[in-house]
N, CA and C atoms as an extended XYZ file, in Angstrom:
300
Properties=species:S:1:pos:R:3:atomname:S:1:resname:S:1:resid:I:1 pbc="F F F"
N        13.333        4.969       32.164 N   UNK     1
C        13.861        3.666       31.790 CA  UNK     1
C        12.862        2.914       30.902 C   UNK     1
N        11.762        2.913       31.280 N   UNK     2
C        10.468        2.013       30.280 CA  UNK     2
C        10.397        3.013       29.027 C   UNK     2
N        10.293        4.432       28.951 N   UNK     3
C        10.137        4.847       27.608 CA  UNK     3
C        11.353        4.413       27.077 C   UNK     3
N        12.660        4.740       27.634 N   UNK     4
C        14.123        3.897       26.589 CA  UNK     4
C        13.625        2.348       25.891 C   UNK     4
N        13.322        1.684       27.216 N   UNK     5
C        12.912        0.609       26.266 CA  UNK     5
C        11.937        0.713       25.268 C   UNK     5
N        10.750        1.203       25.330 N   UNK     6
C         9.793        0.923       24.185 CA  UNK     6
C        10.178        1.747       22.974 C   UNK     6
N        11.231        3.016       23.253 N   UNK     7
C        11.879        3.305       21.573 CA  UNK     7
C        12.655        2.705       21.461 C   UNK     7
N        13.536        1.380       22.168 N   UNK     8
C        14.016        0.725       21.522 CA  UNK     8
C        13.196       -0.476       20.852 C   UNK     8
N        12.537       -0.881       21.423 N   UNK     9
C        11.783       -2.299       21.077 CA  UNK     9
C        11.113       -1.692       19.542 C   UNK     9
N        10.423       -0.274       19.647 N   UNK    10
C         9.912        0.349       18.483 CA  UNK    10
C        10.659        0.513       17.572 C   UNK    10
N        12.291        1.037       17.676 N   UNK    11
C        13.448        1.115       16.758 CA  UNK    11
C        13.818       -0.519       15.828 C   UNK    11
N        13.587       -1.394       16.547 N   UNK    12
C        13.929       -2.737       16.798 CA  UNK    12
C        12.612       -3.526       15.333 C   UNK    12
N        11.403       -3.388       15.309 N   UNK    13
C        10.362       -3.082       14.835 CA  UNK    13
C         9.675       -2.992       13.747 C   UNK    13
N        10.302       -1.245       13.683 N   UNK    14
C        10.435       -0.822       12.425 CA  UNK    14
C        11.977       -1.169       11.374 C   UNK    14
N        12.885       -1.830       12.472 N   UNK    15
C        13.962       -1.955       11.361 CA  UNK    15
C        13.731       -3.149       10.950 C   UNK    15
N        12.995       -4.109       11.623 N   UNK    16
C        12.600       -5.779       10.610 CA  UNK    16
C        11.510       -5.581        9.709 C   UNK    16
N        10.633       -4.290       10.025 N   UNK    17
C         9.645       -4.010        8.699 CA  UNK    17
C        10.388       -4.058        7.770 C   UNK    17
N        11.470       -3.187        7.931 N   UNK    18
C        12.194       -2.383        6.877 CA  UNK    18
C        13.175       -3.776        5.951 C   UNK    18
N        13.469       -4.832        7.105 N   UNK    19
C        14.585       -5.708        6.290 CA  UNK    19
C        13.221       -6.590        5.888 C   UNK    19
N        12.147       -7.586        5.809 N   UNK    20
C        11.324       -7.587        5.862 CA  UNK    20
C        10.653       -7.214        3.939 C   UNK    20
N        10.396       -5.876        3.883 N   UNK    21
C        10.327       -5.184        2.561 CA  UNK    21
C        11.315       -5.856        1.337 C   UNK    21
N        12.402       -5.821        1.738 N   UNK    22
C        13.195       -6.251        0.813 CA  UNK    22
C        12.599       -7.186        0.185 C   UNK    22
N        12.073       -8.280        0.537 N   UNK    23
C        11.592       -9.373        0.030 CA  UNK    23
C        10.230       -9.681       -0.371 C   UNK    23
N         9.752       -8.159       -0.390 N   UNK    24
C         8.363       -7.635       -1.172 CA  UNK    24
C         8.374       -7.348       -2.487 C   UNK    24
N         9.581       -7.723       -3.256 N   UNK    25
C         9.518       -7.017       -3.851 CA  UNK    25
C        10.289       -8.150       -5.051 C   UNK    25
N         9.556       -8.511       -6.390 N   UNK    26
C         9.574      -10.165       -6.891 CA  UNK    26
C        10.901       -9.605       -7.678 C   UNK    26
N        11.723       -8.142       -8.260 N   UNK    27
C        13.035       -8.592       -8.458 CA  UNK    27
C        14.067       -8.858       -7.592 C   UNK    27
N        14.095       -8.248       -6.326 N   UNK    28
C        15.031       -8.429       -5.925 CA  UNK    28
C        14.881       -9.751       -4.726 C   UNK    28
N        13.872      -10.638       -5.107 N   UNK    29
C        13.781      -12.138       -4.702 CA  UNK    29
C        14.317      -12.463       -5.436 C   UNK    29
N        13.915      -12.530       -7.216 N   UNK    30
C        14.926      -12.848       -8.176 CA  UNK    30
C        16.356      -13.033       -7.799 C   UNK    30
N        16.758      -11.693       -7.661 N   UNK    31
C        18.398      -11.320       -7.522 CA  UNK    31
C        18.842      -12.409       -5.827 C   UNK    31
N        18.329      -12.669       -5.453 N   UNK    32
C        18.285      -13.125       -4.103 CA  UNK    32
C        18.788      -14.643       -4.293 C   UNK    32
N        17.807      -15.014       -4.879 N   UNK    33
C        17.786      -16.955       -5.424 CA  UNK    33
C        18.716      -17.135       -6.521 C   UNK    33
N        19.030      -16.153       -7.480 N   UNK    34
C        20.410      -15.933       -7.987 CA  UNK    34
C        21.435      -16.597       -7.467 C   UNK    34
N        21.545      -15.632       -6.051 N   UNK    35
C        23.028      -14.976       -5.635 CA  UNK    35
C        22.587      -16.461       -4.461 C   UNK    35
N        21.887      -17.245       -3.796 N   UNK    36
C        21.634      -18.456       -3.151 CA  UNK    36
C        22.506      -19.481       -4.475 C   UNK    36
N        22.507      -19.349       -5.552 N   UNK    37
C        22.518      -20.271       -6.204 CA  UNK    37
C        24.387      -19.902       -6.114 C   UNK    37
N        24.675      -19.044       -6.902 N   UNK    38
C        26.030      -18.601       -6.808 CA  UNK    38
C        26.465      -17.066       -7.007 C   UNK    38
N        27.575      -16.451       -6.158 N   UNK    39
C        28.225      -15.137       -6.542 CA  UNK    39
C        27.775      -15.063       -8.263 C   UNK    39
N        27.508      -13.557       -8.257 N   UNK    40
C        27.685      -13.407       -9.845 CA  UNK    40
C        27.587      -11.429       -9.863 C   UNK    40
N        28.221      -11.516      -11.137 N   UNK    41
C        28.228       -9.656      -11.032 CA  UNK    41
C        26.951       -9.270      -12.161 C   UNK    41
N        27.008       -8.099      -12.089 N   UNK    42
C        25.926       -7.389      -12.489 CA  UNK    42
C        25.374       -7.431      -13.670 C   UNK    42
N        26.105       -7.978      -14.765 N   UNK    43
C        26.461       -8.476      -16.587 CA  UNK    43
C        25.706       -9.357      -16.391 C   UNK    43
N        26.403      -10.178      -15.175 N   UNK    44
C        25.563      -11.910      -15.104 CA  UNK    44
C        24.000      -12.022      -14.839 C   UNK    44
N        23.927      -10.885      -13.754 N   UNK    45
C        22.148      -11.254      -13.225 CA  UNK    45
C        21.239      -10.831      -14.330 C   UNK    45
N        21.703       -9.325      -15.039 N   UNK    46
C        21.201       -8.499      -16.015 CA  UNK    46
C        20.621       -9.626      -16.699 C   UNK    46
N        21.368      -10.613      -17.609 N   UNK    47
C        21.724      -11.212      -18.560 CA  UNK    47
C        21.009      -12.420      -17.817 C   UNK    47
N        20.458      -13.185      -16.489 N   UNK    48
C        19.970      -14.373      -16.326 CA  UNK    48
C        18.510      -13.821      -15.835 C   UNK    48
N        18.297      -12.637      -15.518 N   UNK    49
C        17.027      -12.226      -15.705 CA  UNK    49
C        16.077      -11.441      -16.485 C   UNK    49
N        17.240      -11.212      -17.695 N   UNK    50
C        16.779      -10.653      -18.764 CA  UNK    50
C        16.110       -9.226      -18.309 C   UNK    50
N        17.318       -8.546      -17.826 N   UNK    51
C        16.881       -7.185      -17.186 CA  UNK    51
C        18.211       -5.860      -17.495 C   UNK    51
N        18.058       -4.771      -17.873 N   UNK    52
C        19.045       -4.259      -17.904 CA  UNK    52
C        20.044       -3.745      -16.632 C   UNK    52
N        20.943       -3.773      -17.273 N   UNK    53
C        22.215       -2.996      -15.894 CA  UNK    53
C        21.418       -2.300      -14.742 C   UNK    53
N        21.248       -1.023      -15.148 N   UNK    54
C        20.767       -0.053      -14.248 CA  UNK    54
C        20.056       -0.561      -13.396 C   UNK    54
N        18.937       -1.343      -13.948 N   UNK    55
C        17.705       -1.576      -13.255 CA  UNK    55
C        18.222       -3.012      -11.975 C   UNK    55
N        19.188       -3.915      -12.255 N   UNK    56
C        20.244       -4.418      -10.963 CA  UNK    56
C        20.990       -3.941      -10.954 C   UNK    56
N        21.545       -3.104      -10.899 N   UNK    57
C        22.332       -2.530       -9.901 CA  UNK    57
C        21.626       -1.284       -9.065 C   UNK    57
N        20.445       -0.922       -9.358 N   UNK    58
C        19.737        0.076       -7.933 CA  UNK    58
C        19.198       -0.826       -7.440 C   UNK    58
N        19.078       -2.383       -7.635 N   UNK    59
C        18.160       -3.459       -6.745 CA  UNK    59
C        18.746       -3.882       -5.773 C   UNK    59
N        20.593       -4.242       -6.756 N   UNK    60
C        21.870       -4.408       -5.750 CA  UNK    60
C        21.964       -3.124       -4.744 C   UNK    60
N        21.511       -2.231       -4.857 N   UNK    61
C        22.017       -1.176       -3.929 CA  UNK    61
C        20.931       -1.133       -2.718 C   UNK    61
N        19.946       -1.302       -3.084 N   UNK    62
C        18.845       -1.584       -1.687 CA  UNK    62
C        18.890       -2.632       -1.257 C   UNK    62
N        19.621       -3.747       -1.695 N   UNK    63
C        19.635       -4.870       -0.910 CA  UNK    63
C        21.042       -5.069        0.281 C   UNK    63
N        21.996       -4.309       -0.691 N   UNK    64
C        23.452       -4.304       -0.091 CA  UNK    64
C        23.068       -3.305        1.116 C   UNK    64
N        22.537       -1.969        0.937 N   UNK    65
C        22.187       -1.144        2.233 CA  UNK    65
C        21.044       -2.297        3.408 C   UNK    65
N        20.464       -3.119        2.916 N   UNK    66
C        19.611       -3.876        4.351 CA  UNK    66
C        20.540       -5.183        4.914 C   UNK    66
N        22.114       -4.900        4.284 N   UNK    67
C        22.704       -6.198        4.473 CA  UNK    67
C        22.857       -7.456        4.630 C   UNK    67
N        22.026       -8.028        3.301 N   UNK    68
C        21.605       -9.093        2.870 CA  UNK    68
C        23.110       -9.496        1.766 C   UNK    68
N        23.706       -8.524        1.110 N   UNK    69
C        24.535       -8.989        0.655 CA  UNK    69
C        25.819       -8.226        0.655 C   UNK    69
N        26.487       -9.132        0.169 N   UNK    70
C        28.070       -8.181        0.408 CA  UNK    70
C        28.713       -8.163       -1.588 C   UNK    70
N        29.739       -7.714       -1.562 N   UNK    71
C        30.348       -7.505       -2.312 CA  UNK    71
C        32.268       -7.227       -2.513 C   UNK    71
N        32.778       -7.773       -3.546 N   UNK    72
C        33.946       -7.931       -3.418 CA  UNK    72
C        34.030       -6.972       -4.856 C   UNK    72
N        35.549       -6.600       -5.007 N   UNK    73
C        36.346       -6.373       -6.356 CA  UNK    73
C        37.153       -7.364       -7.148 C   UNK    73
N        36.764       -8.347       -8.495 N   UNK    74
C        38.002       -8.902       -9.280 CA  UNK    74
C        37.658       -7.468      -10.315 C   UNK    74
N        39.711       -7.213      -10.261 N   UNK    75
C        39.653       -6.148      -11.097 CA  UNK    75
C        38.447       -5.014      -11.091 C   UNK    75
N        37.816       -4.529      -12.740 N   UNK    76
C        37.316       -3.787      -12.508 CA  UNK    76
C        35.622       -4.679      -12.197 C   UNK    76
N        35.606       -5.856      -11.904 N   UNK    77
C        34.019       -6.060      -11.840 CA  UNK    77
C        34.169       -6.791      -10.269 C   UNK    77
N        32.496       -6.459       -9.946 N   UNK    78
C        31.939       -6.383       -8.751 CA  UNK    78
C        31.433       -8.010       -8.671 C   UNK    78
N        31.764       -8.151       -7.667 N   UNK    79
C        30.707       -9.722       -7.518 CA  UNK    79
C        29.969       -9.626       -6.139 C   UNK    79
N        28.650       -9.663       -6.499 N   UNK    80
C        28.167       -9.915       -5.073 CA  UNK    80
C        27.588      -11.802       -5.276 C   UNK    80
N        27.502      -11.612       -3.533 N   UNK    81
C        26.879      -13.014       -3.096 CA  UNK    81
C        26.095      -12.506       -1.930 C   UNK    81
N        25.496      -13.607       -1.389 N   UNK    82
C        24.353      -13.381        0.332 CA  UNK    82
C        25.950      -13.559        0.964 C   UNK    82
N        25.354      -12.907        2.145 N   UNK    83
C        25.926      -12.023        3.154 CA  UNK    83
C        26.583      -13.015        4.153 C   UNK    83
N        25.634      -13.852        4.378 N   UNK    84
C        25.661      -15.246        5.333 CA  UNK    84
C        24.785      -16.176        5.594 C   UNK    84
N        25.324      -16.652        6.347 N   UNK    85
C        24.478      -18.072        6.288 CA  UNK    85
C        22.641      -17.769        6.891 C   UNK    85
N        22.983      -16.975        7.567 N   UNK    86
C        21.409      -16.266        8.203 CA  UNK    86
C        20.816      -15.803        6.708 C   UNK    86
N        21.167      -15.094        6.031 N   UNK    87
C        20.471      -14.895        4.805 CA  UNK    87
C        19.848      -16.295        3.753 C   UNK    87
N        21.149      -17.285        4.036 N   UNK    88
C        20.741      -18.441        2.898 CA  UNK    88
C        19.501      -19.158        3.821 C   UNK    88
N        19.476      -18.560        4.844 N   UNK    89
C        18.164      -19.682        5.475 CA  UNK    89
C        17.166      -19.269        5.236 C   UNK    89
N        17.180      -17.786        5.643 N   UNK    90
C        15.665      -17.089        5.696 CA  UNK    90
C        15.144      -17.659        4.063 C   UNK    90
N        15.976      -17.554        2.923 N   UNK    91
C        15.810      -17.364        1.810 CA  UNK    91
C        15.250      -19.114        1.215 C   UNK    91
N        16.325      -19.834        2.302 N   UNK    92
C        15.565      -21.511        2.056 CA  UNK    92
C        14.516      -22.291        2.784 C   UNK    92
N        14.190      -21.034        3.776 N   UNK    93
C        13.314      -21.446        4.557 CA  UNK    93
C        11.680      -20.971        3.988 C   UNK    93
N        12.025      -20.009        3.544 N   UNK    94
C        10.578      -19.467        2.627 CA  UNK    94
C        10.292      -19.932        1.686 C   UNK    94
N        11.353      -20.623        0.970 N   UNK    95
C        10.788      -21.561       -0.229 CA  UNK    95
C        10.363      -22.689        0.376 C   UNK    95
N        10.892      -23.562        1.184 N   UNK    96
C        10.477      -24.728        2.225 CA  UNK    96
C         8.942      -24.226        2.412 C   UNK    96
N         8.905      -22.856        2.864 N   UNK    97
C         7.062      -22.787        3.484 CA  UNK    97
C         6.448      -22.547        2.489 C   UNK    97
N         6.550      -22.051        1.693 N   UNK    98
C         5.576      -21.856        0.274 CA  UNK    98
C         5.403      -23.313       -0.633 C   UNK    98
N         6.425      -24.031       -0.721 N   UNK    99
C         6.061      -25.699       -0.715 CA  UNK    99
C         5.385      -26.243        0.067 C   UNK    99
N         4.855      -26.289        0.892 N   UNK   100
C         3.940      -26.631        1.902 CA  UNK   100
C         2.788      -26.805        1.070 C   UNK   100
């Protein structure tokens, strides 16, 4: 029973390292304070961070796998936004502490 718990608490751990990382990393904070500000698709961020396609949309794809954001279909384009309201905090709460 105590080893179940400590690979869970350890599972538990390593998966907030892992969500955690995401936000190591200064584009896809970019893409983050973006998508805080408003939904936008992949043309849009490219184009407001002066970055090509490819390079957001594999940023969108590691962020969408730590489920920070979601994504819808108009027609053929994608719009993502944050995920929820737990995301818009963490994300307004770290700017709050770095103003400090």
């Amino acid at each position: 029973m105590e080893k179940e718990k400590s690979k869970n608490d350890e599972l538990q751990v390593q998966r907030l390292a892992d969500f955690f990382k995401i936000f190591g990393d200064s584009t896809r904070v970019k893409i983050l304070l973006e998508l805080l500000a408003s939904e936008a698709c992949v043309g849009d961020l490219a184009q407001t961070l002066n970055m090509n396609q490819s390079a957001i949309s594999h940023q969108l794809r590691i962020i969408k796998e730590s489920k920070l954001i979601t994504s819808r279909r108009e027609g053929q384009t994608v719009i993502y936004s944050l995920a929820d309201d737990h995301v818009k905090t963490i994300i307004s709460q770290g700017i709050e502490h770095i103003r400090e």
